[in-house]
C-alpha positions in Angstrom: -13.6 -156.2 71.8 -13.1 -158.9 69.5 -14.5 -160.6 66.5 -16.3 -162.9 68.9 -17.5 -160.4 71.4 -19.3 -158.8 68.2 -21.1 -162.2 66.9 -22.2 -162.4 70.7 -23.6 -158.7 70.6 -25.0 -159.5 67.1 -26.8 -162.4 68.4 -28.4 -160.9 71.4 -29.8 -157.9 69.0 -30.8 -160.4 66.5 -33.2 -162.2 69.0 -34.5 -158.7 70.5 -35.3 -157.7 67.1 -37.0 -160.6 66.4 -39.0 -160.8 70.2 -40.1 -156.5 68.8 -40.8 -157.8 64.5 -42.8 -160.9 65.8 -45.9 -159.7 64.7 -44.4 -157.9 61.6 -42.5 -161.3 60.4 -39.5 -162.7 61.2 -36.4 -161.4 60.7 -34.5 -164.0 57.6 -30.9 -163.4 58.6 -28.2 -161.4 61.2 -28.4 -157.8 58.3 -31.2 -156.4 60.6 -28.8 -157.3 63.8 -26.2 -155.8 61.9 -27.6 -152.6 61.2 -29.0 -152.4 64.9 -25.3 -152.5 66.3 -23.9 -150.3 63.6 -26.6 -148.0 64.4 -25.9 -148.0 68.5 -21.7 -147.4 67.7 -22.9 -145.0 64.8 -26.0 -142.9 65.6 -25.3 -141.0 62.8 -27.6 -139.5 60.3 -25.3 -140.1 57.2 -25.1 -143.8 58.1 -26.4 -145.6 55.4 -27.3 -149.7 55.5 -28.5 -151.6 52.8 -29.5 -155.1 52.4 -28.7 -156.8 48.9 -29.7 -160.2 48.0 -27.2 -163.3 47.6 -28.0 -167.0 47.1 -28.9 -168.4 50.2 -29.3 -165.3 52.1 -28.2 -161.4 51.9 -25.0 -158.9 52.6 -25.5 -156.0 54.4 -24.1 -153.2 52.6 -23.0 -150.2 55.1 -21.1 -147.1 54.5 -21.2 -143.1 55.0 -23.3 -141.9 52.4 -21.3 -138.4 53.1 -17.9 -140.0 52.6 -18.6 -142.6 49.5 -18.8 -141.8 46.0 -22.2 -143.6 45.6 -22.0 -144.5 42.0 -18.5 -146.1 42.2 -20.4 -148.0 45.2 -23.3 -149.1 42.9 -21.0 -149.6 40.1 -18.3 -151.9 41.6 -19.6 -153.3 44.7 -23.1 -153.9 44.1 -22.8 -155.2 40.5 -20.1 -157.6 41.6 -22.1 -158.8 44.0 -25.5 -159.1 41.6 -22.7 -161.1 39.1 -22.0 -163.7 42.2 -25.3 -165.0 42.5 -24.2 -168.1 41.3 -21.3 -168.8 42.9 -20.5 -170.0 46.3 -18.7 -167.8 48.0 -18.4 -163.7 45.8 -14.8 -163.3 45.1 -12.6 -160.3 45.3 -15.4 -157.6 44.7 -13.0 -154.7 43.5 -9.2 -154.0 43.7 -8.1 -153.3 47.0 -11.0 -155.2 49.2 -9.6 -156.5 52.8 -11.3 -158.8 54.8 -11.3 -158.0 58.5 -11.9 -159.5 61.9 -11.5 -156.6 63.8 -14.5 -154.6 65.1 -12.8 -151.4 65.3 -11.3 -151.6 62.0 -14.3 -152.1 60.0 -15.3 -148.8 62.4 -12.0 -147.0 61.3 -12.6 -147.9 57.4 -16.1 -146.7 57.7 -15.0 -143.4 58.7 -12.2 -143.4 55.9 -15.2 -143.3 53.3 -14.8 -147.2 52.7 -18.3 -149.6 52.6 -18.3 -152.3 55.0 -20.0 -155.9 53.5 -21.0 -158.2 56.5 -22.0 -161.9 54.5 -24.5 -163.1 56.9 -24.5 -166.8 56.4 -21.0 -166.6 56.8 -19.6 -164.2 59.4 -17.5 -162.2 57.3 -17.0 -158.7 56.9 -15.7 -157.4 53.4 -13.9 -154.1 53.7 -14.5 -152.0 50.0 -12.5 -148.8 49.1 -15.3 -146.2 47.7 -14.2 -142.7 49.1 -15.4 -139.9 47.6 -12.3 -138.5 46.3 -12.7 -134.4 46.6 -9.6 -131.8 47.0 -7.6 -129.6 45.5 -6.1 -129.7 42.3 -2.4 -129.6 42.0 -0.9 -126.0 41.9 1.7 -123.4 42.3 3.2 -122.5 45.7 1.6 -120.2 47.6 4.4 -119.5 50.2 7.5 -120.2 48.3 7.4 -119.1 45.0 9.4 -120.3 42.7 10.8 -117.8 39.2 12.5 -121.1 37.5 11.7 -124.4 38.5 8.9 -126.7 39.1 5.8 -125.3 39.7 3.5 -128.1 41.1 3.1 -127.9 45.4 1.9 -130.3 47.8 -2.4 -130.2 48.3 -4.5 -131.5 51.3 -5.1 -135.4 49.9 -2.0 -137.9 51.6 -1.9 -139.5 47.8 -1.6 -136.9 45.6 1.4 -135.7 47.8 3.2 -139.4 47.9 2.4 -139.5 44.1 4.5 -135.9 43.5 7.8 -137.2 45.6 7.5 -141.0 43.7 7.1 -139.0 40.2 10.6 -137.2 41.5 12.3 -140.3 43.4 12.2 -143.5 42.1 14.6 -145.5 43.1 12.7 -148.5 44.7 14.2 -148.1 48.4 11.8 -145.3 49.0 9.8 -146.5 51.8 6.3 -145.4 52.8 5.2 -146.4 56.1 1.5 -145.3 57.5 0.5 -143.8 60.6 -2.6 -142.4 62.4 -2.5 -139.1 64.2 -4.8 -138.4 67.2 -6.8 -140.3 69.3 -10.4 -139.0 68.1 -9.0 -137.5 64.6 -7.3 -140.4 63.3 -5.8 -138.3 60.5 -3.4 -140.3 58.2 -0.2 -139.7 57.4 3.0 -141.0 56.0 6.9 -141.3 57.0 9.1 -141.1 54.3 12.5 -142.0 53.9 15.1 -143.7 51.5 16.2 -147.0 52.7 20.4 -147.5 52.5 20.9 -143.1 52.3 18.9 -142.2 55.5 20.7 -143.5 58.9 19.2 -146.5 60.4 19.8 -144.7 64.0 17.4 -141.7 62.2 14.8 -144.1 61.3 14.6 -145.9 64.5 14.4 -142.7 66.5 11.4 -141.6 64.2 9.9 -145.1 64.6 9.9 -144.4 68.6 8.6 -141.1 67.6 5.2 -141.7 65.9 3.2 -143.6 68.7 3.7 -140.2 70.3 0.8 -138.7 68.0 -1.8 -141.3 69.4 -1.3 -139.5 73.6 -3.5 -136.3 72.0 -7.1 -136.4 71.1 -6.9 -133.8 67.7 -4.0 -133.6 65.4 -4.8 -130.4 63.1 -1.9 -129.9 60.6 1.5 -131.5 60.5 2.7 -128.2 63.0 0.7 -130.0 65.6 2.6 -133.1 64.6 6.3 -131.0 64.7 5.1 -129.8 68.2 3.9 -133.5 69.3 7.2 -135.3 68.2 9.9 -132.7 69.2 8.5 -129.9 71.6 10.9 -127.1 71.9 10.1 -125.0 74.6 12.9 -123.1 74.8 13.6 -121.4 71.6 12.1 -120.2 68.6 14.2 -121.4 66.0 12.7 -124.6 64.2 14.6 -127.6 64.2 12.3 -128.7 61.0 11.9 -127.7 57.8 8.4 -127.1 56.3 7.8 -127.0 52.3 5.0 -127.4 50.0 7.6 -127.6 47.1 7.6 -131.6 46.3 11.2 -131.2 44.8 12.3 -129.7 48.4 11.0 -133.1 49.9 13.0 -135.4 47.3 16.2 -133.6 48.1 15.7 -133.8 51.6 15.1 -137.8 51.1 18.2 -138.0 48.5 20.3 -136.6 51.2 20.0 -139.0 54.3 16.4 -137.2 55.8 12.9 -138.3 56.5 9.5 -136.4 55.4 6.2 -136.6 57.0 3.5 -136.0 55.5 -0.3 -135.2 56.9 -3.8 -135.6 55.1 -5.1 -132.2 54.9 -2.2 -130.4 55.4 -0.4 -129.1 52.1 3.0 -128.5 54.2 6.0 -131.7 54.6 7.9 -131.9 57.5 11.7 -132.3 56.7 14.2 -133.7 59.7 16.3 -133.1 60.4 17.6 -129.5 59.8 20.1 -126.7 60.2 19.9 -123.4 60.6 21.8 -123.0 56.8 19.5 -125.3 55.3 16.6 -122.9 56.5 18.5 -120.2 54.4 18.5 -122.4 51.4 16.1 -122.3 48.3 16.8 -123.5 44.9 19.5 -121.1 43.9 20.8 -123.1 41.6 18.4 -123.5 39.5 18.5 -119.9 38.6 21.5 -119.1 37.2 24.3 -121.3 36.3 27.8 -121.6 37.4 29.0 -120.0 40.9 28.5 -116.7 40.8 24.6 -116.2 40.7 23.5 -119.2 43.2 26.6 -117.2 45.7 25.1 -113.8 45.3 21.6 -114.8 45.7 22.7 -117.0 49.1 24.5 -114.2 50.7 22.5 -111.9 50.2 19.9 -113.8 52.3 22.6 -114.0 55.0 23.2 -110.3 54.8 19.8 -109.5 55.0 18.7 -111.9 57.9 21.8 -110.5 59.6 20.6 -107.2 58.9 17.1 -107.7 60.1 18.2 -108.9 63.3 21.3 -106.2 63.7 20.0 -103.3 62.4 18.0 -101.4 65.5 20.3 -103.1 68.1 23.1 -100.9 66.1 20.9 -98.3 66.2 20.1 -97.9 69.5 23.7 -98.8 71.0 25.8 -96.4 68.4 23.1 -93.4 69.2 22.5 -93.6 72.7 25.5 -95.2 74.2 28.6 -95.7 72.0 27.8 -92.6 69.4 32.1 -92.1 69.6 32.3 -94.8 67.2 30.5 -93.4 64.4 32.2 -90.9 62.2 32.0 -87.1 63.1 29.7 -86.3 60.0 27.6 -89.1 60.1 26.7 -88.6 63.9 25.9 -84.9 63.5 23.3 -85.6 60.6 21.8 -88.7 62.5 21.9 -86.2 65.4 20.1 -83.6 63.8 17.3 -85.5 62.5 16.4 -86.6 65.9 15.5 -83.1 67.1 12.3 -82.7 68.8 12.2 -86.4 69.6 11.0 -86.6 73.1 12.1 -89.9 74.5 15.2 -92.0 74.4 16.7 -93.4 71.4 15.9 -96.9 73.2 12.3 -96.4 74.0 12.0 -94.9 69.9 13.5 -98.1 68.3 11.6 -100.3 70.7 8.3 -98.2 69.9 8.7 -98.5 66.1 9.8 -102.0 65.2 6.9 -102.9 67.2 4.7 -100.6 65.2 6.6 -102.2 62.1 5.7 -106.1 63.7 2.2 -105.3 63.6 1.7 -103.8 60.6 3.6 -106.7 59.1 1.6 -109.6 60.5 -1.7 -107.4 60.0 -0.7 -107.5 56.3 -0.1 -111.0 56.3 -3.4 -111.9 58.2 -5.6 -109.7 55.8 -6.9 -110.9 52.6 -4.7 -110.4 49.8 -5.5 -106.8 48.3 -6.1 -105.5 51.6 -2.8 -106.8 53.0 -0.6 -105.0 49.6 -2.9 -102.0 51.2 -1.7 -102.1 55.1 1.9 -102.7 53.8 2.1 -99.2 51.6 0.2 -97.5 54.6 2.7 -98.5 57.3 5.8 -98.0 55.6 5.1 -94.7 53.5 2.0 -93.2 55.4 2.5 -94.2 58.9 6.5 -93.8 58.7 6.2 -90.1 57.0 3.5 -89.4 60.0 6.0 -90.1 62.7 8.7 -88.3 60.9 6.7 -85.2 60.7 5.5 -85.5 64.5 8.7 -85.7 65.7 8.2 -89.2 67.2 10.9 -91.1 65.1 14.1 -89.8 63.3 14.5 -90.2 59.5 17.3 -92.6 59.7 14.9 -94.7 62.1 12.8 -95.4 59.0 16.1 -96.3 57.1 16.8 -98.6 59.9 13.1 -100.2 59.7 13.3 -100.7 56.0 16.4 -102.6 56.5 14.5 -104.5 59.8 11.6 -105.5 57.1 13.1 -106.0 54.0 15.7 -108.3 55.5 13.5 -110.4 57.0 11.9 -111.2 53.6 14.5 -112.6 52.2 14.5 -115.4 54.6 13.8 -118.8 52.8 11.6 -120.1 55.8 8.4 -118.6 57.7 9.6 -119.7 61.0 12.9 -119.0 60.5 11.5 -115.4 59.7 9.7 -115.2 63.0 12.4 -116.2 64.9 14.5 -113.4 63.4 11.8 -111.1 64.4 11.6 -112.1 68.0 15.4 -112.6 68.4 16.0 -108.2 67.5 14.3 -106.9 70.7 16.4 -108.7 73.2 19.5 -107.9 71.1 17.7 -104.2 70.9 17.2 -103.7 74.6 21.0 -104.6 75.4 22.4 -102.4 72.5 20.8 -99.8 73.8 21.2 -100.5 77.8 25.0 -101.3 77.2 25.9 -100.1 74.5 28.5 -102.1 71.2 29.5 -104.7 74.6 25.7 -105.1 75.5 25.2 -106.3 71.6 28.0 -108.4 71.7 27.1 -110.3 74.6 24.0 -111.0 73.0 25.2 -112.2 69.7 27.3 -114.4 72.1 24.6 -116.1 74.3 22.1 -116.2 70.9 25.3 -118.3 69.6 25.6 -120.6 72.0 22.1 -121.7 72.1 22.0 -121.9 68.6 25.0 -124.2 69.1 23.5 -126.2 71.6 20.3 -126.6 69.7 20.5 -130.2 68.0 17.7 -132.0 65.2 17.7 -135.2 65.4 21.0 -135.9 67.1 22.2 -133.6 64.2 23.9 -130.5 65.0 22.2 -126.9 64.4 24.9 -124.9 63.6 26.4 -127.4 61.2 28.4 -127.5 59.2 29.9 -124.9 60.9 29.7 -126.4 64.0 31.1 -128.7 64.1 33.4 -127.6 61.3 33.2 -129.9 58.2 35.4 -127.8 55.8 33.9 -129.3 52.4 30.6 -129.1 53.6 30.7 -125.8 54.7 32.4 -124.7 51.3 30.1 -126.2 48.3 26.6 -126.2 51.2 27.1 -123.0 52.4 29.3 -120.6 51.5 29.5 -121.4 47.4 26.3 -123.5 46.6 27.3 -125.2 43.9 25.2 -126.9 40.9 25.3 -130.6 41.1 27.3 -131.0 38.3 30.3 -129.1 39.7 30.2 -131.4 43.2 32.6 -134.2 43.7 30.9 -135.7 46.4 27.7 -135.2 48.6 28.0 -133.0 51.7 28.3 -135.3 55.2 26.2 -132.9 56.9 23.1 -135.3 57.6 25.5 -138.4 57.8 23.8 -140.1 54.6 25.2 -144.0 54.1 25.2 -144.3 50.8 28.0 -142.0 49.5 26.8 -142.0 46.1 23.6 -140.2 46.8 22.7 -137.5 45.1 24.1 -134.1 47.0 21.5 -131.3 48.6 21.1 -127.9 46.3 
């Protein structure tokens, strides 16, 4: 429906309201038509229109009273308006009015929490920025914590979150480009991305991308936008990285990537990824030199290995290749499985499953009730199966390994994928033993290495191999100062761009 399809509809109410006022008096100009129509296309209670007197006729003031800050409103728009009596034609009412022609985006500013100013003698419809602006403040992390480093995270509002990556990159070929998400939410967000690093090939592909978000009628969070844009059925890996650390999202930007960001969702999307950047926090920024950042970053590898190794180990040494352990070592393990009256399969299976629940029951439940549910499964509810003979005692080793590991994973979906991946491994350790485990390892490789982000490779850079990459971005994480050149990984075109941590 255009502008002229609207003046048409305005005109037709405009004489029905004046055939019904006729005996009340007649209607002076198009603000009671106006407020008819805006009150058939929004039969909301909260809709709030106003007329306001002008030389020569009125404006109709309309807005959301639930979505406007009402004394900025009276302030700004209503004074300036007052102040034009004497001119002509009002000028520019407040910083950062628009003047529209389109009926559906005076509809879509309303429901932004702008006011909408039709001129009646004139036909023209004055769009006024006067949201309420309510949200949390800026604060701390609440899933990646940080020991040294910045301490400021994303929050729900789209600026605040733009403002926090600008007050960290400002080189002036950062580009912001606007997008709505949903057909009925209409939620906006923002593509980031730093013109001349970031591949135009990248860009284009996200441009594609976006219209994507408008073929569903809700978009909650920015995981409905990850699952909207690239739906991976087949795996539970992430091929994105999600942070609410605003110095995470410059370096993603300084290295050749693009961040989306969502209004009311405190979490960036970063693409694309690997599975070593999942691994990676800021290591670097607590201690200096080589040898802390390396320590921390393997032992994150060693205890996501361990995590997903551990009760596939387990099962396969104990019930099916027990040869391979040392004489001593088997006879003790052995022993404390006396009285256990099913298979050592069927008891690792039984109590990482125990261990998964507890876990994401603690993680559900409010704060001191979830430090509660995590004491009682791992001391109380471990101990109790020890003493019933339903689990051995180097079971509950193997489950603190299985749960501690996991932890030390830098990413919450890279941690549930960890968690998932164990019981298939599991199930063929203990079905065929050290070759059952193997083969698994061998498959979960392969569709690791098959998995791309972005056209960008998984598994890099180890696969493909990029030496220097893999050397100072995975293996030694080295502080910036110590880098020659910025890792290729995510192909960034301008080689002087600052490297990844």
């Amino acid at each position: 429906m255009g502008w002229d399809d609207l003046l048409i509809q305005i005109a037709a109410l405009e004489r029905k309201v004046r055939e019904e006022m006729r005996r009340s008096g007649p209607v002076e100009d198009r603000g009671e038509a106006w407020e008819a129509w805006l009150h058939r296309v929004l039969p909301s209670a909260d809709l709030k229109v106003e007329q306001v007197p002008l030389p020569g006729g009125h404006a109709a003031l309309a807005y959301l009273e639930t979505l406007v800050d009402r004394r900025r409103l009276a302030d700004e728009v209503v004074e300036a308006l007052l102040s034009a009596r004497h001119e002509a034609e009002p000028r520019a009412l407040v910083a950062g009015v628009q003047w529209s022609s389109d009926p559906m985006e005076v509809l879509g500013r309303l429901g932004d929490g702008w006011a909408a100013l039709l001129l009646a003698d004139k036909g023209k419809v004055a769009l006024v920025p006067a949201a309420k602006l309510k949200g949390r403040s800026v604060s701390a992390s609440s899933t990646e914590p940080v020991l040294i480093g910045p301490k400021e995270a994303f929050t729900e509002a789209l600026d605040t979150s733009i403002n926090l990556i600008r007050q960290r990159l400002r080189d002036p070929r950062l580009r912001v480009m606007t997008f709505r998400a949903g057909r009925l939410s209409q939620v906006p967000g923002a593509f980031l991305y730093l013109e001349g690093v970031c591949p135009d090939a990248v860009v284009h592909r996200m441009e594609k991308l976006l219209p994507r978000l408008q073929d569903v009628d809700y978009v909650r969070t920015t995981s409905d936008v990850r699952d909207i844009l690239f739906p991976e059925k087949n795996s539970a890996f992430p091929t994105d990285k999600r942070t609410e650390r605003p110095e995470m999202a410059a370096t993603a930007l300084s290295s050749g990537r693009v961040v989306i960001l969502l209004h009311g969702s405190p979490f960036a999307l970063i693409f694309p990824t690997t599975l070593n950047e999942l691994t990676h926090g800021l290591e670097t920024m607590v201690g200096s030199g080589l040898l802390v950042p390396v320590f921390i970053r393997w032992m994150r590898y060693l205890g996501l290995l361990g995590s997903l190794l551990a009760p596939g180990f387990y099962a396969a040494f104990m019930s099916v290749s027990p040869q391979v352990l040392p004489p001593d070592l088997l006879v003790n393990v052995a022993a404390t499985r006396q009285g256990v009256p099913y298979p050592v399969l069927y008891e690792t299976l039984i109590m990482i499953l125990i261990l998964d629940v507890v876990t994401e029951a603690s993680l559900l439940a409010p704060s001191p009730l979830g430090q509660t549910l995590t004491i009682v499964g791992t001391l109380v509810i471990g101990q109790a199966a020890v003493q019933a003979k339903l689990a051995s005692n180097f079971m509950i080793i193997i489950l603190a390994i299985t749960s501690i590991g996991v932890l030390l994973s830098a990413d919450i979906p890279l941690a549930y994928a960890v968690r998932l991946a164990k019981y298939p491994l599991t199930v063929l350790g203990g079905v065929f033993g050290i070759t059952g485990l193997t083969v698994g390892l061998i498959l979960l490789s392969t569709r690791l290495a098959a998995m791309r982000s972005l056209d960008v490779p998984y598994l890099a850079p180890l696969g493909p191999t990029r030496l220097y990459d893999l050397a100072v971005y995975a293996v030694f994480p080295l502080s910036k100062g110590l880098i020659a050149k910025p890792p290729q990984t995510f192909r960034p075109e301008d080689s002087k761009g600052q490297p990844t941590g």
